[in-house]
C-alpha positions as CSV (number, residue, x, y, z in Angstrom):
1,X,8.0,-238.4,-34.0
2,X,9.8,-236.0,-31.5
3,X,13.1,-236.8,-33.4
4,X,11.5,-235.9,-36.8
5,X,10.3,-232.6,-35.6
6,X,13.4,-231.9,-33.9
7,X,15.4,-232.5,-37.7
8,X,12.3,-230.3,-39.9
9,X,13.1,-227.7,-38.0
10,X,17.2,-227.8,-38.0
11,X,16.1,-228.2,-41.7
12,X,14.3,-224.7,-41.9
13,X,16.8,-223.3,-39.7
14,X,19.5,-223.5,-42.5
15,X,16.5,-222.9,-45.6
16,X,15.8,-219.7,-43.6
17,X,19.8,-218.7,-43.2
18,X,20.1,-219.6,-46.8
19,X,17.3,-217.4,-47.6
20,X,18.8,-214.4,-45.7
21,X,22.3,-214.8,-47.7
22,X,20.8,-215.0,-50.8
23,X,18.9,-211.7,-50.2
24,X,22.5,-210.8,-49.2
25,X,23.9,-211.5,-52.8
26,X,26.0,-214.4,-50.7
27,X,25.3,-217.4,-53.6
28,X,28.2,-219.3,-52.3
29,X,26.6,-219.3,-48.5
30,X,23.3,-219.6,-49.3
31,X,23.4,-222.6,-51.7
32,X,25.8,-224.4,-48.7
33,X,23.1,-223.6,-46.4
34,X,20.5,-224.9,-48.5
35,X,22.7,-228.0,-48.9
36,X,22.6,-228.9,-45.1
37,X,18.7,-228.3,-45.2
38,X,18.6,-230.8,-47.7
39,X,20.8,-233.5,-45.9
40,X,18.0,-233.2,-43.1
41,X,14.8,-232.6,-44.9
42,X,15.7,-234.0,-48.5
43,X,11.7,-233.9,-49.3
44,X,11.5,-229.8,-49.3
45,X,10.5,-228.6,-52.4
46,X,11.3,-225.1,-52.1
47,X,14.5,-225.7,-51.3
48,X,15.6,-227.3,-54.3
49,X,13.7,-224.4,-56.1
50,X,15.8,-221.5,-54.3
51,X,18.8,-223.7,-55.1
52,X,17.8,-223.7,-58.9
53,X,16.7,-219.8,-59.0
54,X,20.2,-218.9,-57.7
55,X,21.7,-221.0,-60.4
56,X,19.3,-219.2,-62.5
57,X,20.9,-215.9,-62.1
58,X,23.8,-217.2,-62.6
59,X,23.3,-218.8,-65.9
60,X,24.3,-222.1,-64.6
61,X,21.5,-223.9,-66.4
62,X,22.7,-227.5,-66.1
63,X,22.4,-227.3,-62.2
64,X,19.5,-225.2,-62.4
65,X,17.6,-227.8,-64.3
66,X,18.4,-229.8,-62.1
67,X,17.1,-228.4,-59.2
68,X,13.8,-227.3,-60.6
69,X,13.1,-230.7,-62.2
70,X,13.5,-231.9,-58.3
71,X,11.7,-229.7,-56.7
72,X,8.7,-229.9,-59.7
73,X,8.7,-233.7,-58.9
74,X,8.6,-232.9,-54.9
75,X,5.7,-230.7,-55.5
76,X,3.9,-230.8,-59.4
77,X,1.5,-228.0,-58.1
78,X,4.5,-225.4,-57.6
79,X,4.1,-222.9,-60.9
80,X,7.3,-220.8,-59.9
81,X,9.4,-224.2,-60.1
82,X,7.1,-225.3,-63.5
83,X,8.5,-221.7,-65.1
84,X,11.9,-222.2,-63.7
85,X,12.4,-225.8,-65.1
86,X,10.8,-224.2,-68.7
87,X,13.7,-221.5,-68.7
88,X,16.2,-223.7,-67.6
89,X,15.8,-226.3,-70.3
90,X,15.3,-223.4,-73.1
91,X,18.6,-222.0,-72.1
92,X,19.5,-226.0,-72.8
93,X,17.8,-226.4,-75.9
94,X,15.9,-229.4,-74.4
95,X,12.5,-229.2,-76.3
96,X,10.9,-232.5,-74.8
97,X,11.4,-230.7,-71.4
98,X,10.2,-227.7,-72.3
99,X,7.5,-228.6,-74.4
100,X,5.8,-230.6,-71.0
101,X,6.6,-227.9,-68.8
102,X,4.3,-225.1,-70.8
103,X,1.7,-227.8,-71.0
104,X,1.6,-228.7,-67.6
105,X,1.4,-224.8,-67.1
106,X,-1.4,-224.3,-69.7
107,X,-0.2,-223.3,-72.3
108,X,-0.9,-224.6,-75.7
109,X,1.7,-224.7,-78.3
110,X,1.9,-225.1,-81.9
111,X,3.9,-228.4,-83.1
112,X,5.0,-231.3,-81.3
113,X,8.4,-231.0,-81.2
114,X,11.6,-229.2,-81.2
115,X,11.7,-225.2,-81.0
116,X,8.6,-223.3,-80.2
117,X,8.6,-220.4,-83.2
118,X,5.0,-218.7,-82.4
119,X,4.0,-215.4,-82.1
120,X,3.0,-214.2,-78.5
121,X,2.6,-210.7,-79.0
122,X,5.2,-207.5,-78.4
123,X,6.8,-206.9,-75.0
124,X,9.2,-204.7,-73.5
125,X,12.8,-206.3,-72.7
126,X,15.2,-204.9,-70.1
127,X,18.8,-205.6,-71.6
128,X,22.0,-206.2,-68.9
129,X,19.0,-205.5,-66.0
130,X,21.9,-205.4,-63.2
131,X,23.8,-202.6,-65.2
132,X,22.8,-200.2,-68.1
133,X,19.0,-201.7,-67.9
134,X,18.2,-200.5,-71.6
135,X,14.3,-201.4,-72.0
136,X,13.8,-202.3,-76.0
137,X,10.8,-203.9,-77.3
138,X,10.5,-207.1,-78.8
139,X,8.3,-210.1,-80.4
140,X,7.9,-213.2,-78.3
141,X,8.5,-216.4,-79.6
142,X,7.6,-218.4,-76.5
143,X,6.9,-217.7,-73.1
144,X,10.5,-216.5,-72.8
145,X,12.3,-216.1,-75.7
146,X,11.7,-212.7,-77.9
147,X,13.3,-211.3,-81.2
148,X,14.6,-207.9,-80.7
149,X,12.3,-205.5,-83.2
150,X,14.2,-201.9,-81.2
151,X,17.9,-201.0,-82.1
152,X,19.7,-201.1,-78.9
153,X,22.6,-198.7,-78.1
154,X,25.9,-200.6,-79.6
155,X,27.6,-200.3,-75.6
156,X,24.6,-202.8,-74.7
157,X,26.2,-205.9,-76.7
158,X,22.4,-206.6,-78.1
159,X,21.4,-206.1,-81.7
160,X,18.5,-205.7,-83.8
161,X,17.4,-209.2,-84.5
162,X,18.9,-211.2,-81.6
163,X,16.6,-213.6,-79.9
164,X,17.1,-213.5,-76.2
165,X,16.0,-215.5,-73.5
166,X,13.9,-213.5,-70.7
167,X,13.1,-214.1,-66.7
168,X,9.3,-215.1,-66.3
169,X,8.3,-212.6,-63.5
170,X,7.7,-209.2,-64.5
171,X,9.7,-206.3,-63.8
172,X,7.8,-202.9,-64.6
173,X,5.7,-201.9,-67.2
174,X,5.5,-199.7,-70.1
175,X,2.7,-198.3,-72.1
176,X,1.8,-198.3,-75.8
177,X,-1.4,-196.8,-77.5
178,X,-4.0,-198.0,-74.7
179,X,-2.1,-201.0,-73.2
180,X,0.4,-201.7,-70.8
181,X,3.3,-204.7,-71.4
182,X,4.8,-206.1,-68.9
183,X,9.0,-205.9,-68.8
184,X,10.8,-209.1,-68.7
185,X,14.7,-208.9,-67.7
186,X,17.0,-210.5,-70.3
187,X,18.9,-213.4,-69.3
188,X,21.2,-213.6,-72.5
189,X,20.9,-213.8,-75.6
190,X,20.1,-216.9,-77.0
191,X,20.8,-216.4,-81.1
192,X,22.2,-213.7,-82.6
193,X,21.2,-211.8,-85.2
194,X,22.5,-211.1,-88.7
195,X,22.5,-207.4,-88.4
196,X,25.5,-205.1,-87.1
197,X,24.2,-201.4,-85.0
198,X,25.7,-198.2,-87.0
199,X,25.0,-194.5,-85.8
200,X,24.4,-191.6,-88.0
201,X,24.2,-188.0,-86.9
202,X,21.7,-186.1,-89.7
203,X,20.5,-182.6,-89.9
204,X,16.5,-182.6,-91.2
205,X,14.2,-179.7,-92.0
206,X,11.6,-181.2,-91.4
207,X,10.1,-184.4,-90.5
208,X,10.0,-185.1,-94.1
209,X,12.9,-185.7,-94.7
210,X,13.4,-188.8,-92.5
211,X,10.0,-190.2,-93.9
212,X,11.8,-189.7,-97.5
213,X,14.7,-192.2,-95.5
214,X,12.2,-194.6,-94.6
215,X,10.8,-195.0,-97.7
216,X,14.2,-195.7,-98.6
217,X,15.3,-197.7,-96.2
218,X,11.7,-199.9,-96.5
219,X,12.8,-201.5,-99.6
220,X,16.4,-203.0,-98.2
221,X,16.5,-204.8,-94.9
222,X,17.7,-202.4,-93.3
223,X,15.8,-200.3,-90.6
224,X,16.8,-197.4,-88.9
225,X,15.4,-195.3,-85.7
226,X,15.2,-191.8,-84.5
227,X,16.9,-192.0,-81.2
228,X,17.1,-188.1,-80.3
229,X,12.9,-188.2,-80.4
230,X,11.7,-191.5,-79.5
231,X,14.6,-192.9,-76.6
232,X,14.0,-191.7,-72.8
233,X,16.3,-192.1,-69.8
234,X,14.3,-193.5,-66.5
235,X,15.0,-193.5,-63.3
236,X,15.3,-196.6,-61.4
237,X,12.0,-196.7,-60.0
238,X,10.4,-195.6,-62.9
239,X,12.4,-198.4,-65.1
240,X,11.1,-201.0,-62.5
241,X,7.7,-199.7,-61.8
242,X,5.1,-197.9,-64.0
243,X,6.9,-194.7,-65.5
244,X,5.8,-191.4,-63.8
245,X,4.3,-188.0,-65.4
246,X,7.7,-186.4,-65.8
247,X,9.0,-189.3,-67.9
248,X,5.8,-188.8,-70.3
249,X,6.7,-185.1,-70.6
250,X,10.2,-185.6,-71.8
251,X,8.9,-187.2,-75.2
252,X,6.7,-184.0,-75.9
253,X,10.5,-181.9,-76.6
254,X,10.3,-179.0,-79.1
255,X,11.5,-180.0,-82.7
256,X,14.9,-180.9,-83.5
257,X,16.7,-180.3,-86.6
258,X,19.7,-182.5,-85.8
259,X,19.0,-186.5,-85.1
260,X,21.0,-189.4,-83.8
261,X,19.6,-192.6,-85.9
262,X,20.5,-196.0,-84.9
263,X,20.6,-198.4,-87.7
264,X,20.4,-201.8,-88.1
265,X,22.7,-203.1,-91.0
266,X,22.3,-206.3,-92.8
267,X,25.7,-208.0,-92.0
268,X,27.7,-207.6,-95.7
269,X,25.9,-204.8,-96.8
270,X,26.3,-200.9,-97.1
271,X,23.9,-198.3,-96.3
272,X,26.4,-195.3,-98.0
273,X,24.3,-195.5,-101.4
274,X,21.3,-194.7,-99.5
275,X,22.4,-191.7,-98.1
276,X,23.8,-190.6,-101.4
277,X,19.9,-190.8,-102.5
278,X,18.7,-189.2,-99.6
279,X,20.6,-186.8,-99.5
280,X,19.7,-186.0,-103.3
281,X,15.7,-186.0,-103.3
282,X,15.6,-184.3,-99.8
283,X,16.9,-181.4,-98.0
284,X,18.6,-183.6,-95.6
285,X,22.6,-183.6,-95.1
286,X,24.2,-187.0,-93.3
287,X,26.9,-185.3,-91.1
288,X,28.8,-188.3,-89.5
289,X,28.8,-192.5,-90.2
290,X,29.6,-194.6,-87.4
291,X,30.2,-197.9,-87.8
């Protein structure tokens, strides 16, 4: 008995330094420390978990699987390691897998089997989270997988359309109408889309003029969005946390008669003949195209 103590707590001697280099951004040092836990103590649950949320990060979903699905067997009651097994085998395609894991959290699905294509509501996305941190909104499919509706900046890689997959633990919120969503950070994307992200520069006199576009644009498949009036820059804390007064105020700028759209393009198609109309029943003028 003396000898088995003795071993649990070498055992949470190296979970605990593995803990600390993970908090360190040390991957490499933390999972070899978790590794020599688990030659001692091979029946710690949470080991295995930290294991599979550092391959998580990383995007290494084969070894993250299979560290969840270990430390879900070790202990069924762990939620954390339930959610982490669901994303891993998403990223994996492996419905069966996936399927079990929502149900044994709770969640009732449509369909038996293969993809999961229902409609969870809007949420806010944060796109590259550990670099430009663009928040866009989006329809969720599943518990972690969404279908961009926004029209991201081009720099971000993400389009219009793309279905990513997203972490399960909330990171901020945002607010629309009366409600707050929670943000979910983009893992990667998981399909893309069929659209490509063009930029015009316009000059309005009024507002409309870009209600005359999206009538326009409502009959095609393409969609568009006023960038200069509806896109705000947050600070860190603010992106990660509950946006503060300031923030709000920025939205409420005086008029502007020159607009940056971002448009979403049907891949194949052209949008030049609907500027040519626009620009015919409206006092509008399209001053730069870039594709």
């Amino acid at each position: 008995m003396k000898f088995f103590k003795i071993n649990k707590k070498k055992a949470q001697k190296f979970h605990e330094e593995g803990q600390v280099l993970s908090d360190e951004g040390k991957d490499a040092e933390a999972i070899a420390a978790y590794l020599k836990a688990l030659e001692i103590d091979p029946n710690k649950s949470e080991t295995f978990y930290n294991i599979g949320l550092i391959y998580k990060y990383q995007g290494e979903w084969v070894k993250s699987l299979e560290h969840n699905l270990k430390a879900y067997e070790l202990d069924p009651e762990d939620e954390s390691a339930r959610w982490n097994l669901a994303i891993a085998a998403t990223a994996l395609r492996k419905w069966e897998i996936v399927r079990d894991a929502w149900k044994d959290n709770g969640i009732e699905l449509e369909g038996d089997t293969g993809p999961i294509n229902m409609n969870f509501g809007l949420t806010p996305v944060r796109l590259n989270p550990d670099d430009s941190a663009e928040v866009v909104w989006a329809t969720r499919i599943d518990p972690v997988r969404a279908i961009i509706d926004s029209i991201p900046y081009k720099e971000s890689g993400f389009r219009h359309g793309d279905i990513v997959l997203h972490d399960g633990a909330a990171v901020g919120y945002r607010e629309s109408g009366e409600r707050k969503y929670p943000v979910f950070n983009v893992l990667e994307r998981f399909e893309s889309s069929n659209y490509s992200t063009v930029i015009a520069s316009v000059r309005i006199t009024s507002d409309d003029d870009l209600e005359e576009l999206e009538v326009l644009f409502s009959e095609t498949p393409h969609v568009f969005e006023d960038w200069t009036m509806n896109i705000r820059t947050l600070c860190k804390q603010c992106s990660e946390g509950e946006p503060h007064d300031h923030h709000d105020e920025e939205l409420a700028e005086e008029w502007a008669s020159d607009r940056t759209l971002g448009i979403a393009v049907a891949d194949g198609e052209s949008i030049n003949n609907l500027f040519d109309m626009w620009q015919s029943k409206t006092n509008g003028v399209l001053v730069t195209l870039d594709s």
